[in-house]
C-alpha positions as CSV (number, residue, x, y, z in Angstrom):
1,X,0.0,0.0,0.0
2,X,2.8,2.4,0.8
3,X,4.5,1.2,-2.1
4,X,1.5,2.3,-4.4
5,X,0.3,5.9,-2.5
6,X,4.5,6.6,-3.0
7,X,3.9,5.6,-6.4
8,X,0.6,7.5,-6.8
9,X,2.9,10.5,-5.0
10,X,5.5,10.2,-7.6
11,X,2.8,10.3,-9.9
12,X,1.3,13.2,-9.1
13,X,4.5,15.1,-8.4
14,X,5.9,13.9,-12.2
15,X,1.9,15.3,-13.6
16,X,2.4,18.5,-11.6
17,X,5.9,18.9,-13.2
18,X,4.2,18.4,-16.5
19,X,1.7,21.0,-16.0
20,X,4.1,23.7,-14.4
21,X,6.1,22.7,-17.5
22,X,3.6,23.0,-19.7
23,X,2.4,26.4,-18.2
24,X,6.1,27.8,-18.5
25,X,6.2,26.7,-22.2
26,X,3.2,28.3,-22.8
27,X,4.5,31.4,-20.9
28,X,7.8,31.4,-23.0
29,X,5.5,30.8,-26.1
30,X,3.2,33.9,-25.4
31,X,6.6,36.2,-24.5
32,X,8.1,35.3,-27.5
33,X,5.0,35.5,-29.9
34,X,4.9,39.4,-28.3
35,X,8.5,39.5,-29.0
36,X,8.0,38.7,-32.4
37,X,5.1,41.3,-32.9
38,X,7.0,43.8,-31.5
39,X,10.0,42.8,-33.3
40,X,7.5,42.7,-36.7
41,X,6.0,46.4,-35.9
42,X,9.6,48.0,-35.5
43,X,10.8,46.4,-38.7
44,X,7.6,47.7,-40.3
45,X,8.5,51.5,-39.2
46,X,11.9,50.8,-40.0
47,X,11.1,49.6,-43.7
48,X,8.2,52.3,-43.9
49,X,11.0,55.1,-43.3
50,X,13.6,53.5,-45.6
51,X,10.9,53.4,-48.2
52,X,10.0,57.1,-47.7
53,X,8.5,58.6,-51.4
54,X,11.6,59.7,-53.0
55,X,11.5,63.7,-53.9
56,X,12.2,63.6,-57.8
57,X,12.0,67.2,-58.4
58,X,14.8,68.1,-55.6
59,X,16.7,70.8,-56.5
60,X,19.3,69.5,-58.7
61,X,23.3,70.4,-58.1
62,X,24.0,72.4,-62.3
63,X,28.0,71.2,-63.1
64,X,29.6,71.7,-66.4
65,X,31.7,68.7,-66.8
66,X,33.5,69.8,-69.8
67,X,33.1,65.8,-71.4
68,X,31.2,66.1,-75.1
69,X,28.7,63.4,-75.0
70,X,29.2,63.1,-79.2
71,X,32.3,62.7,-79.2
72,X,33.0,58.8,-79.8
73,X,36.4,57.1,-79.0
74,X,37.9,54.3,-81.3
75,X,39.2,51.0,-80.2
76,X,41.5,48.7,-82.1
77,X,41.1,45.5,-83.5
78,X,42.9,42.7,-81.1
79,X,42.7,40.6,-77.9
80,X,41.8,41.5,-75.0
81,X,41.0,39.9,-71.3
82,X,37.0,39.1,-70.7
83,X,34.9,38.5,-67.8
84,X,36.2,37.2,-64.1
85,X,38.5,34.9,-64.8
86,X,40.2,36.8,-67.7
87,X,39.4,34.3,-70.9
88,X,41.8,36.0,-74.0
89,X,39.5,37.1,-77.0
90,X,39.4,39.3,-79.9
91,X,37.3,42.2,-81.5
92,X,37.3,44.1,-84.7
93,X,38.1,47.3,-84.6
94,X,34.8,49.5,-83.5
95,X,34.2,53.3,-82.7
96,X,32.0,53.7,-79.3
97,X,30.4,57.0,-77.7
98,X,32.5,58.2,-74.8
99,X,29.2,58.7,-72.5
100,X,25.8,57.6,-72.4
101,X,23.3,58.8,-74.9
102,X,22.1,61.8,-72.6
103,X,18.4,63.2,-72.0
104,X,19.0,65.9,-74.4
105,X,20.3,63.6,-77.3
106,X,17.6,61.0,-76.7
107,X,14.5,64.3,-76.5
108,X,16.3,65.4,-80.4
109,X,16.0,61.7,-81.4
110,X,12.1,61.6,-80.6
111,X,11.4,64.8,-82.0
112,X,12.8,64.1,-85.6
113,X,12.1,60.1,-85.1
114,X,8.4,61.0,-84.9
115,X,8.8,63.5,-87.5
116,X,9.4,60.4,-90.1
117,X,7.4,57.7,-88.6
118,X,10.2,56.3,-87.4
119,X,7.9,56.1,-83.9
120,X,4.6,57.1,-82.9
121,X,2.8,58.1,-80.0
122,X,0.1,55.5,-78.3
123,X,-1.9,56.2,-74.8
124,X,1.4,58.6,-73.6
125,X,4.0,55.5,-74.5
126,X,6.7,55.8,-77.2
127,X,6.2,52.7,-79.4
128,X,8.3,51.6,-82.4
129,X,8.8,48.9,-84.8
130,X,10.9,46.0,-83.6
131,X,12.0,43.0,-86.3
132,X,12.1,40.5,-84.2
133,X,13.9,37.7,-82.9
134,X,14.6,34.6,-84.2
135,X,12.2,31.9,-81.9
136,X,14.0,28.4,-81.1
137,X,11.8,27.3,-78.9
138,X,14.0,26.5,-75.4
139,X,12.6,26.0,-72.6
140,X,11.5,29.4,-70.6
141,X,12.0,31.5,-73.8
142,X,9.6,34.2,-74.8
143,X,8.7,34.8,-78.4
144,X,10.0,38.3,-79.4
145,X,7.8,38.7,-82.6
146,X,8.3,41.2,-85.1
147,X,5.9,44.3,-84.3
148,X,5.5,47.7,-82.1
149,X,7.4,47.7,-79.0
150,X,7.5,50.2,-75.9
151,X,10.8,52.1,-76.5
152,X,10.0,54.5,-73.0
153,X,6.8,55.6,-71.5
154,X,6.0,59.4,-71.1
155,X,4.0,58.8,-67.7
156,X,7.0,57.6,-65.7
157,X,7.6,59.7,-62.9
158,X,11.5,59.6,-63.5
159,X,10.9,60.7,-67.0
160,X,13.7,63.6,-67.8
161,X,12.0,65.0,-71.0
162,X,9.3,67.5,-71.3
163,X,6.9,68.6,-74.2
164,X,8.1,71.8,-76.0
165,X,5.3,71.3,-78.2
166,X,3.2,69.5,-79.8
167,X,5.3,67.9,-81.7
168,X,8.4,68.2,-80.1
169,X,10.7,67.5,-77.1
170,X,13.6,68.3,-74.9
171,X,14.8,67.7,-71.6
172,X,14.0,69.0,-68.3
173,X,16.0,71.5,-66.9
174,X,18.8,70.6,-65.0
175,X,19.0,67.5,-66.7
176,X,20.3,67.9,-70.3
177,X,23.5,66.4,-69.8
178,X,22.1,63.3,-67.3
179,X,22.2,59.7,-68.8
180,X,18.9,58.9,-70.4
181,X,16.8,56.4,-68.6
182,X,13.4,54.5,-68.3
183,X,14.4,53.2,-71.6
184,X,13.7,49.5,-72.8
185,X,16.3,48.0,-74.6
186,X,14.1,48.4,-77.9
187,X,14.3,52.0,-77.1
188,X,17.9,51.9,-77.0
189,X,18.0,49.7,-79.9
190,X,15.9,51.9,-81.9
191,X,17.8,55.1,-81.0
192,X,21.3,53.4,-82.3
193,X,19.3,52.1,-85.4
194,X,17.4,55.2,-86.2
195,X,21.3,56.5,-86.7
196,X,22.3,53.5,-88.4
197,X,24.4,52.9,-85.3
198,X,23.8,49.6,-82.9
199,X,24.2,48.7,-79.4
200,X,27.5,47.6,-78.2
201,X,28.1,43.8,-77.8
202,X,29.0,42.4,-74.3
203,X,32.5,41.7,-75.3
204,X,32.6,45.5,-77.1
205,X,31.7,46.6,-74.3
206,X,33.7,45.2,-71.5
207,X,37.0,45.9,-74.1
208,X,36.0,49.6,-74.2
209,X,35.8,50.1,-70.5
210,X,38.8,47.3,-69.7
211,X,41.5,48.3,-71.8
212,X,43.7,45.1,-73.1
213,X,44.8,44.2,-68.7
214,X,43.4,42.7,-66.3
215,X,41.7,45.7,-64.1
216,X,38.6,45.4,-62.6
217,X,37.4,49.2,-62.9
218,X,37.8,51.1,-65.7
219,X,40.5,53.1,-63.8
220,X,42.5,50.4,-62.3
221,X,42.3,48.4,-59.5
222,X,40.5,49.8,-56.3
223,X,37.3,51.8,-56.3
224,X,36.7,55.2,-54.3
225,X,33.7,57.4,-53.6
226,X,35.4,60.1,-56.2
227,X,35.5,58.0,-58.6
228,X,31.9,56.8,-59.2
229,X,28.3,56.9,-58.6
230,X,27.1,54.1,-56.5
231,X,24.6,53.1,-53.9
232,X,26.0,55.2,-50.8
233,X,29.2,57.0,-52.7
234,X,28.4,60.4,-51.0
235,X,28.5,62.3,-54.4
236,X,26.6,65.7,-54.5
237,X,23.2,64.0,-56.4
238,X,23.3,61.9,-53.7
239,X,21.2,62.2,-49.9
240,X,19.9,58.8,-48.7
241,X,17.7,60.5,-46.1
242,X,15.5,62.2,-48.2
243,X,15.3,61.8,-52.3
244,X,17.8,58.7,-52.1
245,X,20.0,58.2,-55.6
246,X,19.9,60.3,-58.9
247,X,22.4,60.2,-61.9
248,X,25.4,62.3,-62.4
249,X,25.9,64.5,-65.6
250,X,27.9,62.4,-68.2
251,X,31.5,62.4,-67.3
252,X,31.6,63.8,-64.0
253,X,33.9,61.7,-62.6
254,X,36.8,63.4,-64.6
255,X,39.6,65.0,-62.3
256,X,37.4,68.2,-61.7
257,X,36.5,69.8,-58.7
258,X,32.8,70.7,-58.5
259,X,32.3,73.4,-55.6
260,X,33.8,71.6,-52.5
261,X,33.7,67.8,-54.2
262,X,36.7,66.6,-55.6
263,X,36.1,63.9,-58.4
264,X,38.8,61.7,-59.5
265,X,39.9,61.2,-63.2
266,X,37.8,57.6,-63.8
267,X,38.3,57.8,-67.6
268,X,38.5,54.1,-69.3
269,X,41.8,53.2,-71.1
270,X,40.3,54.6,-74.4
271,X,38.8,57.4,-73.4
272,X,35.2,56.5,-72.1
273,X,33.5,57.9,-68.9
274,X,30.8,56.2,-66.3
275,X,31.7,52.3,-67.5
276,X,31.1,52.3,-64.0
277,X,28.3,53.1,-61.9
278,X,25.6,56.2,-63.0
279,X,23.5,54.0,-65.1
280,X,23.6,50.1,-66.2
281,X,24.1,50.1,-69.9
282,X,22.4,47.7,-72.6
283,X,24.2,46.0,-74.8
284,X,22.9,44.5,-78.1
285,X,23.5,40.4,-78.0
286,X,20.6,38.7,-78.9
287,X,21.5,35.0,-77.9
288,X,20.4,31.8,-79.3
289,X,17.2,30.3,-77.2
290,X,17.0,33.5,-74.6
291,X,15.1,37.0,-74.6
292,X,16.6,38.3,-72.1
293,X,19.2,41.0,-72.8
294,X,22.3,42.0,-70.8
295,X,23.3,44.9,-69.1
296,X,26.5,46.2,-68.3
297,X,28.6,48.8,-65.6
298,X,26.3,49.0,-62.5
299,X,24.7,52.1,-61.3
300,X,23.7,54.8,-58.9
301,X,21.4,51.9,-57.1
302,X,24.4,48.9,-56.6
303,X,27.0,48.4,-54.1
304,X,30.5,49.2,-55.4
305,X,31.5,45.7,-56.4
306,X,28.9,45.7,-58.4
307,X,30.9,48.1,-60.1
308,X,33.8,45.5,-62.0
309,X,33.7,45.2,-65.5
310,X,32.8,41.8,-65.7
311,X,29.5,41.5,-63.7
312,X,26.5,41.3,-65.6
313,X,22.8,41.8,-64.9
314,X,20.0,40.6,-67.7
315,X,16.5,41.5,-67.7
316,X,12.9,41.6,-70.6
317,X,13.8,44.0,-73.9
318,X,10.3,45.4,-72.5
319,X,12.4,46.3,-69.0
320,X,12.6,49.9,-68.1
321,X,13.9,52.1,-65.0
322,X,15.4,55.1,-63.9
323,X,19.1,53.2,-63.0
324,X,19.2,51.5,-66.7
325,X,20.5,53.6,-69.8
326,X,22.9,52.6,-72.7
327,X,25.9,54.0,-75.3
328,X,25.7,53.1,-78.8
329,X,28.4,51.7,-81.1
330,X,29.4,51.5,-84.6
C-alpha cells in the first residue's frame, strides 16, 4: 500500500511537473510570440521610413563637366581579357560614344524620329517597330515577334524629357547632360538604329571600359567614392535621407572639382567615362534560345562591387527604369 500511495505521490509530483512545464512553455511561447510582434511592428517602421517617397523634383546640383557626349572614341582590332576569370578574346576594330546617350540627345531623337514615322505616340508610351527575334523554342523563352514595342513611357515619374510642343521634345531643366533612362532595350535599340548605329556587344563593351589588362574598374584596381556613382558614394546628387540616388551628368567623374567635391579622373583606357556606376548600360546580344538581354557597368542603385567590368545583370527587352540607360556603337 505504501509502495503504491508513493507511487501514486510520484505520480502526481511527475503530472504537476508536466503541467508547471507546460504552463512555462506556454508562458515562454506567449513572450516570444509578443516579442516577435513587437519585433515585426519595429521592422515595419523601420522599412516604412527607408521606403519614404523619394523627392524627384529636388533641386538638382548644375556642373559643367567639360566631357562632349558626341564625341566617340575608337578602339583597335585585337585581344583583349574578358569576364572574371580573364578568358583572352578578340574584337574588330569598332568606334563607341565616350558617354551615355544623354536626356538631351535621346528628347532630339524623338522629336525628328516622330517626324518620319520612325515612332509614334500611343496612350502617352513611345512605341516603335521592332524585327524580331529569331524563336528556337528553349525551354523558358519568350517569343519576341516582329511588331510595335515600348521604347519608353512618357508617364514615368523619372521621366527627364518634357513637351516643348506638340510635336516636339527636350529635356527638363537641369537634366540635359544626365544619362537617359526608363528606356527598354528596344528603345535603346531603336535610337542606335534610327542613326544607323547599334548597341555595343558584351565583349565591345567590357574591351572599351577594360583596356587590353586585367583591371577590374575602368580606372585600375580599387574603387573610391570620387570615382563613381554608386549606392552610398556620398556624391553631390546623392542624400539617402531624403530623395535617395539620382544620376550624375555624363563624365563627372573626370579629375574636376565641382564646388567643395573633388572627383577623381575615372576615364577608361580609351577614353570613355561612367563604364562604371551612374546607369547600367544595354548591350545589343541577342543569344540563341533566350530573350533576355544583358546589361552592363552598374549604377547609382548597386554596391560598389557591383561596379567591375565583368558582372552582368540581364532583364525583358520590355524592361525599363530610372538606374538603366545605354551608349551606342558602330
Amino acid at each position: 500500500m505504501k509502495r503504491l500511495i508513493a507511487f501514486m505521490s510520484l505520480r502526481g509530483a511527475d503530472v504537476l511537473s508536466r503541467a508547471q512545464r507546460s504552463r512555462s512553455v506556454r508562458s515562454n511561447i506567449s513572450f516570444n510570440k509578443r516579442l516577435l510582434r513587437a519585433v515585426a511592428l519595429a521592422t515595419t517602421f523601420v522599412l516604412i521610413a527607408s521606403c519614404a517617397p523619394v523627392d524627384l523634383n529636388a533641386p538638382m546640383p548644375d556642373f559643367e563637366t567639360g566631357i562632349d557626349p558626341d564625341t566617340w572614341a575608337q578602339v583597335p582590332a585585337g585581344e583583349f581579357y574578358f569576364g572574371q576569370h580573364n578568358h583572352i578574346e578578340t574584337t574588330d576594330a569598332y568606334e563607341i560614344m565616350v558617354t551615355d546617350v544623354t536626356v538631351s540627345q535621346y528628347a532630339d531623337f524623338l522629336t525628328t524620329a516622330r517626324s518620319d514615322g520612325f515612332i509614334k505616340i500611343v496612350n502617352e508610351e513611345v512605341i516603335g517597330f521592332y524585327p524580331g527575334d529569331e524563336f528556337h523554342g528553349v525551354k523558358h523563352e519568350e517569343r519576341i515577334a516582329a511588331g510595335d514595342w515600348l521604347f519608353m513611357p512618357f508617364n514615368d515619374p523619372s521621366i527627364r524629357i518634357v513637351a516643348t510642343s506638340k510635336i516636339s521634345w527636350g529635356a527638363q531643366e537641369g537634366y540635359e547632360n544626365h544619362p537617359m533612362t526608363t528606356i527598354t532595350w528596344f528603345g535603346a535599340w531603336g535610337y542606335c538604329e534610327y542613326y544607323g548605329w547599334r548597341l555595343p556587344t558584351e565583349m565591345e563593351w567590357e574591351k572599351a571600359g577594360r583596356g587590353t589588362d586585367d583591371r577590374p574598374f575602368p580606372w585600375g584596381d580599387e574603387i573610391l567614392r570620387e570615382n563613381a556613382n554608386f549606392y552610398s558614394s556620398r556624391d553631390p546628387f546623392e542624400d539617402m535621407s531624403s530623395f535617395g540616388s539620382r544620376t550624375s551628368p555624363v563624365g563627372f567623374y573626370n579629375g574636376r572639382t565641382y564646388g567643395d567635391y573633388q572627383t577623381l579622373d575615372s576615364a577608361s583606357p580609351y577614353g570613355l567615362y561612367d563604364m562604371a556606376g551612374n546607369v547600367w548600360q544595354w548591350t545589343g546580344d541577342v543569344y540563341e534560345g533566350m530573350h533576355y538581354r544583358f546589361l552592363r557597368g552598374g549604377s547609382k542603385d548597386t554596391y560598389d562591387m557591383d561596379l567591375r567590368l565583368w558582372v552582368r545583370n540581364n532583364a525583358t527587352p520590355a524592361y525599363f527604369s530610372p538606374g538603366v540607360g545605354f551608349r551606342c556603337a558602330r
